[in-house]
N, CA, C and O atoms as a GROMACS GRO file, in nm:
protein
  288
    1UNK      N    1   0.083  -0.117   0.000
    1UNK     CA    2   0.000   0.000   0.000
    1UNK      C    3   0.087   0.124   0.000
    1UNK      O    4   0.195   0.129   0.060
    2UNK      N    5   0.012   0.263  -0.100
    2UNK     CA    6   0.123   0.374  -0.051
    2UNK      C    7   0.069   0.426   0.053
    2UNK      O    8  -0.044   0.404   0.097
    3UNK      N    9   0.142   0.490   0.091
    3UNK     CA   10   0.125   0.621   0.226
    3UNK      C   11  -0.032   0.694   0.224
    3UNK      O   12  -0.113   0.712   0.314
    4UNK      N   13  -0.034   0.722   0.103
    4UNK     CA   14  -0.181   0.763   0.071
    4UNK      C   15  -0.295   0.692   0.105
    4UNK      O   16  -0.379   0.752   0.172
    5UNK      N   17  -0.320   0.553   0.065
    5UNK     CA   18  -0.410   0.436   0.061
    5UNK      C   19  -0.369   0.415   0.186
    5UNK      O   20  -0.474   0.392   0.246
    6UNK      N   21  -0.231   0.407   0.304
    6UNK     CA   22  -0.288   0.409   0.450
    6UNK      C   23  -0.358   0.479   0.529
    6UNK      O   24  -0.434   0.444   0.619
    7UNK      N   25  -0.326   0.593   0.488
    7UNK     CA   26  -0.386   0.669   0.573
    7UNK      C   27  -0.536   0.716   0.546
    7UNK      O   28  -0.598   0.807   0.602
    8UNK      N   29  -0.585   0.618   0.433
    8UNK     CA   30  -0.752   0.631   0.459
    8UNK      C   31  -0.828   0.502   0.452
    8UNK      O   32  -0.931   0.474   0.392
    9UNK      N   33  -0.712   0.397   0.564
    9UNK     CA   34  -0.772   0.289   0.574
    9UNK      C   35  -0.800   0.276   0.729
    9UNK      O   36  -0.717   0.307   0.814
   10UNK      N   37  -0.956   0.214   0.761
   10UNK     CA   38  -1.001   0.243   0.851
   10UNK      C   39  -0.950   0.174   0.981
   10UNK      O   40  -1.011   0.094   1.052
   11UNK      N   41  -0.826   0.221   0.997
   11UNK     CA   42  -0.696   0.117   1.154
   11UNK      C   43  -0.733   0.175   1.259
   11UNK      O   44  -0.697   0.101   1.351
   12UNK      N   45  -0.793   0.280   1.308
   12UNK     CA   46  -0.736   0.314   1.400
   12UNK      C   47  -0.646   0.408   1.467
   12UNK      O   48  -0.626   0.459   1.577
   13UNK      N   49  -0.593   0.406   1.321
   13UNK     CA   50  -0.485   0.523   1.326
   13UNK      C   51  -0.292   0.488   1.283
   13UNK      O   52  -0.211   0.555   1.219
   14UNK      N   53  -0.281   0.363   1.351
   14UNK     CA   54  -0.154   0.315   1.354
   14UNK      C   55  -0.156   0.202   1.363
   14UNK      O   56  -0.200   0.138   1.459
   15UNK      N   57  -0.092   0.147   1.233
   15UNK     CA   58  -0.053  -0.031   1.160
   15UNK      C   59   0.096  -0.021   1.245
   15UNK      O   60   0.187   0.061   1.255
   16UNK      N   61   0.054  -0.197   1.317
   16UNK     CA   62   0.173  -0.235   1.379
   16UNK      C   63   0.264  -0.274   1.295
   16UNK      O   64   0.221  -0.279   1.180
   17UNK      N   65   0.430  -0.318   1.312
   17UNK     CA   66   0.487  -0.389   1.197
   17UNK      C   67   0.411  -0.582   1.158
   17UNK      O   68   0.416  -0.658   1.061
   18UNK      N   69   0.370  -0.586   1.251
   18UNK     CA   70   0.321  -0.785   1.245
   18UNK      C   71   0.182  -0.712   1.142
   18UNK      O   72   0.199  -0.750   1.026
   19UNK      N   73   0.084  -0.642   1.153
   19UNK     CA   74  -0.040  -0.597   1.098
   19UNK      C   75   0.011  -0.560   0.968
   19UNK      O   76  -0.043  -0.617   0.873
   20UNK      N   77   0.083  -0.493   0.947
   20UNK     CA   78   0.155  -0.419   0.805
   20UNK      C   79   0.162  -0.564   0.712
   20UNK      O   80   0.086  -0.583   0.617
   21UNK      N   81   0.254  -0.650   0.751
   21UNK     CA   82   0.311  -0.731   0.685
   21UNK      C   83   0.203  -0.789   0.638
   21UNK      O   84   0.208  -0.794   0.516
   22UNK      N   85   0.074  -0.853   0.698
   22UNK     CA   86  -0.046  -0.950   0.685
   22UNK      C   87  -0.093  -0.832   0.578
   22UNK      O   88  -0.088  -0.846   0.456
   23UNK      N   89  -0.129  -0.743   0.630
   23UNK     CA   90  -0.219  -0.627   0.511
   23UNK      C   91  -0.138  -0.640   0.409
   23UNK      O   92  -0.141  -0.754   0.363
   24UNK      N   93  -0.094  -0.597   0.377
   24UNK     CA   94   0.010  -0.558   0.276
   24UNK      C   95   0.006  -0.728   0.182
   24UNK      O   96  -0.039  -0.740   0.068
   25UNK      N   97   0.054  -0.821   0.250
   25UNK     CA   98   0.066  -0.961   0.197
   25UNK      C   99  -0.085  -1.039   0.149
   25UNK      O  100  -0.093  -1.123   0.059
   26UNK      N  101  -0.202  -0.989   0.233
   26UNK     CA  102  -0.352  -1.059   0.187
   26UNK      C  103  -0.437  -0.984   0.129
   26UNK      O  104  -0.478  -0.986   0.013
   27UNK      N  105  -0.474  -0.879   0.265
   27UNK     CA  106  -0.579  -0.804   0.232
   27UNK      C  107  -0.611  -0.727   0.115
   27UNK      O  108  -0.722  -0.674   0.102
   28UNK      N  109  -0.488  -0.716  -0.002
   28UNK     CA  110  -0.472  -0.605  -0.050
   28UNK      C  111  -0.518  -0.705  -0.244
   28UNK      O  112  -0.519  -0.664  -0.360
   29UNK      N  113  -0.547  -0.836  -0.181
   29UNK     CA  114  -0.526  -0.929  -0.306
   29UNK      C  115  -0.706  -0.951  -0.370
   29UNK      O  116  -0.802  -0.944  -0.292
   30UNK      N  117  -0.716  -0.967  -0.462
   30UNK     CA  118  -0.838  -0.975  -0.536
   30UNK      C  119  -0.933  -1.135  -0.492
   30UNK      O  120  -1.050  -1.162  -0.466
   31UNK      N  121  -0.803  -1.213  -0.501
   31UNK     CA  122  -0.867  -1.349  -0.458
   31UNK      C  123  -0.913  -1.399  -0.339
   31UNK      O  124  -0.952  -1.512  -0.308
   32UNK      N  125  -0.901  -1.281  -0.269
   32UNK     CA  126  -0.894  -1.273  -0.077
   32UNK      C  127  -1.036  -1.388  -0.067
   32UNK      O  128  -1.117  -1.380  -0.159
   33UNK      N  129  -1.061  -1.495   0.045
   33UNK     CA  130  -1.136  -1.548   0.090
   33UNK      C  131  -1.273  -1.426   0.155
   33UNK      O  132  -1.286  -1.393   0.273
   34UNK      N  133  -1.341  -1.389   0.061
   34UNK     CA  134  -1.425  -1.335   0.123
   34UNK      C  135  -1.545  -1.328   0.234
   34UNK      O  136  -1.622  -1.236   0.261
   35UNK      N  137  -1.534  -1.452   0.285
   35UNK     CA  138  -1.624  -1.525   0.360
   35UNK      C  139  -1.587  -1.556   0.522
   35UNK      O  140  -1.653  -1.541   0.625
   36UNK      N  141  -1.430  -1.616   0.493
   36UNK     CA  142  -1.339  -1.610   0.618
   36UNK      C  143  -1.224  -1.539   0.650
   36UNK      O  144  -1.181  -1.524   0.764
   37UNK      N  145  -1.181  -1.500   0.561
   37UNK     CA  146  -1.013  -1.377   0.528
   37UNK      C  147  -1.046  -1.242   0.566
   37UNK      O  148  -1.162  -1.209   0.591
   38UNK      N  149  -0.959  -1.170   0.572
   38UNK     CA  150  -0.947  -1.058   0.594
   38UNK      C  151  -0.944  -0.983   0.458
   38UNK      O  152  -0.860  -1.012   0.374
   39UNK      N  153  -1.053  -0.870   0.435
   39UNK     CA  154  -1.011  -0.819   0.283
   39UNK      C  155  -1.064  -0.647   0.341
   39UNK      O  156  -1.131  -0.609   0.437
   40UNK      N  157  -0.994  -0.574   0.226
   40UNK     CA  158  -1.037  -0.444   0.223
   40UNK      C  159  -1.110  -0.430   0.133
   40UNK      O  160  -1.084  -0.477   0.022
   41UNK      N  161  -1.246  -0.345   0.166
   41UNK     CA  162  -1.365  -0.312   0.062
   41UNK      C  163  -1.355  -0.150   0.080
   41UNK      O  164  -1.400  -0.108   0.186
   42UNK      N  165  -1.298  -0.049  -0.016
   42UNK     CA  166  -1.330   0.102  -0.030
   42UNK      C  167  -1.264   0.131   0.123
   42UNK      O  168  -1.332   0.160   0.222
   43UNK      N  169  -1.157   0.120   0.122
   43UNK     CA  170  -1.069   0.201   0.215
   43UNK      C  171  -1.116   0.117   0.362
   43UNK      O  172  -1.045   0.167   0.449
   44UNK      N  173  -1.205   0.010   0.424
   44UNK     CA  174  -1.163  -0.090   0.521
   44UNK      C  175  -1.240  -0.168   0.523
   44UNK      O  176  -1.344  -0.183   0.457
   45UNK      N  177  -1.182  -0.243   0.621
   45UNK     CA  178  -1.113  -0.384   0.650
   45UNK      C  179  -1.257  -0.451   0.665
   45UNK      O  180  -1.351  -0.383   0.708
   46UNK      N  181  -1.276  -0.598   0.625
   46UNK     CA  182  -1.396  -0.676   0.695
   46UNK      C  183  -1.366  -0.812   0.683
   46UNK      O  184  -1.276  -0.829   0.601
   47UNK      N  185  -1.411  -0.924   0.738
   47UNK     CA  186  -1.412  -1.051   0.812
   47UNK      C  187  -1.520  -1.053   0.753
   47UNK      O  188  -1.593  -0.962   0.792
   48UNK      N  189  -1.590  -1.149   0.634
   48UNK     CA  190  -1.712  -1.193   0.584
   48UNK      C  191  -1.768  -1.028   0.609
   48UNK      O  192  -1.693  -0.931   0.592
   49UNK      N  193  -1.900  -1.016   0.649
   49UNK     CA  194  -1.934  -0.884   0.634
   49UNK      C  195  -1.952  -0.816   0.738
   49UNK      O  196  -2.027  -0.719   0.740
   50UNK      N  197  -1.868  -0.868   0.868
   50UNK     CA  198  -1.837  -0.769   0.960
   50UNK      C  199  -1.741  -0.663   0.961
   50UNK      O  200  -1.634  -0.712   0.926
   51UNK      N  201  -1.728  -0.533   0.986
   51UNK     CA  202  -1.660  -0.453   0.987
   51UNK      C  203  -1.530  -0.464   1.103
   51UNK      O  204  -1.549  -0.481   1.223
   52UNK      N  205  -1.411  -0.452   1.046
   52UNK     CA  206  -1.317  -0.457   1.171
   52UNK      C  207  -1.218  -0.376   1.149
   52UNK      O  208  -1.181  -0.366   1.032
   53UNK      N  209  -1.132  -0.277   1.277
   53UNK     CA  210  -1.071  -0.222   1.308
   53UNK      C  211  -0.872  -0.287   1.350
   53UNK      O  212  -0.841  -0.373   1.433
   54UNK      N  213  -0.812  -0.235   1.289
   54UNK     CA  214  -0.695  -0.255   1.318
   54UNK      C  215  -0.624  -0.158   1.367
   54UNK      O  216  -0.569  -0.072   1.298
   55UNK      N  217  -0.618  -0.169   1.539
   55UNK     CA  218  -0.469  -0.068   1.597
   55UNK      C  219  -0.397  -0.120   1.634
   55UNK      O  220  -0.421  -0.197   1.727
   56UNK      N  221  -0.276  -0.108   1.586
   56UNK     CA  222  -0.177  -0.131   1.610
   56UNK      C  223  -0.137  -0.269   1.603
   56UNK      O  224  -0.217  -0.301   1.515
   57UNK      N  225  -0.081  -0.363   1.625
   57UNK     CA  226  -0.079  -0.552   1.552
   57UNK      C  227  -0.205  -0.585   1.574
   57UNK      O  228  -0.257  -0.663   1.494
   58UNK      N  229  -0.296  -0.527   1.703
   58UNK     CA  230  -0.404  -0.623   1.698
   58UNK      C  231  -0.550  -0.554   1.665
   58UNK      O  232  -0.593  -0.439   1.661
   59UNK      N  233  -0.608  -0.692   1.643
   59UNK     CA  234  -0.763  -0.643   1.542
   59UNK      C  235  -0.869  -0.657   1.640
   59UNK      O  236  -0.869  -0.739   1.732
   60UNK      N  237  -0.999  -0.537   1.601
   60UNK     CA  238  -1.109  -0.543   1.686
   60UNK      C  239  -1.218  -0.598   1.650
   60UNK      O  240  -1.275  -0.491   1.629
   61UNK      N  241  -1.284  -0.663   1.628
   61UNK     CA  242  -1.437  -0.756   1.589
   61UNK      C  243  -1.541  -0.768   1.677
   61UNK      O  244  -1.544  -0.855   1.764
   62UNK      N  245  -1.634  -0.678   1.659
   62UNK     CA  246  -1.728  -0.677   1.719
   62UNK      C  247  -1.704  -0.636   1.818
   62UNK      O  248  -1.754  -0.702   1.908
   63UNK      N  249  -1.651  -0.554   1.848
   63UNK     CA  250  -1.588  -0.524   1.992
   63UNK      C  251  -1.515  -0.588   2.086
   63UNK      O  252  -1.492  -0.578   2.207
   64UNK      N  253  -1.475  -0.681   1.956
   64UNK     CA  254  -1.350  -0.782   2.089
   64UNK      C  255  -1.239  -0.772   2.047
   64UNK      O  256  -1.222  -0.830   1.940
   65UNK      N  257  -1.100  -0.690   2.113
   65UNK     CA  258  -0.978  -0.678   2.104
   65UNK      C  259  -0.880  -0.796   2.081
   65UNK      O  260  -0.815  -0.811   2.184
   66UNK      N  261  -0.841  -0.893   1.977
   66UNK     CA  262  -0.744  -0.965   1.965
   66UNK      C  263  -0.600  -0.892   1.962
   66UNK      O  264  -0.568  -0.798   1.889
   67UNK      N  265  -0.524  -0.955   2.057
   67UNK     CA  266  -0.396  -0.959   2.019
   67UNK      C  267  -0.310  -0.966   1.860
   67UNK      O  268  -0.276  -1.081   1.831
   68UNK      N  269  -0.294  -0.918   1.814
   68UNK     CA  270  -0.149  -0.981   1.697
   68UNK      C  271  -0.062  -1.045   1.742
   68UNK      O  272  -0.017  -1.062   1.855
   69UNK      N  273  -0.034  -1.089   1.622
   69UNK     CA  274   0.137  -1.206   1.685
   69UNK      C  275   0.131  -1.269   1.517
   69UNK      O  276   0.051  -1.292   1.426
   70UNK      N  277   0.219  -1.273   1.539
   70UNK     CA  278   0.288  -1.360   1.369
   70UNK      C  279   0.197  -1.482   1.345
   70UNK      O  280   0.183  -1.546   1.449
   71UNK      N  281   0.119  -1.542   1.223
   71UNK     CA  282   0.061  -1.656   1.219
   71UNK      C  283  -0.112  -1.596   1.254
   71UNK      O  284  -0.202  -1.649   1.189
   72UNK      N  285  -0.141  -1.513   1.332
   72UNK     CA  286  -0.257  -1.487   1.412
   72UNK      C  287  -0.340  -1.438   1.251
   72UNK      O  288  -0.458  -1.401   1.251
   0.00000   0.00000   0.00000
């Protein structure tokens, strides 16, 4: 992603380095699992058709704060 396309994707504010790498490597792909994957639709992020938040490595769903970590 450039600098531009981050900063009007809906994180939070600040992509961790473990979050960067996953975005950058899935979310950003056409073939993304739309059902169970993580994909971006028009600047953010969703899990099948829930909306989710990324600050910093870890992701929010439904209002539940996961941790990041490599693999996650």
């Amino acid at each position: 992603m450039k600098a531009a396309e981050e900063e009007n994707l809906d994180t939070g504010g600040f992509i961790g380095p473990v979050a960067e790498q996953y975005l950058r490597q899935f979310a950003s792909r056409q073939e993304v699992d739309k059902t169970f994957g993580l994909y971006d639709k028009d600047g953010k992020f969703y899990i099948g058709n829930t909306p989710v938040k990324i600050v910093g490595d870890n992701i929010i769903v439904q209002g539940k704060e996961y941790k990041g970590s490599t693999g996650f």
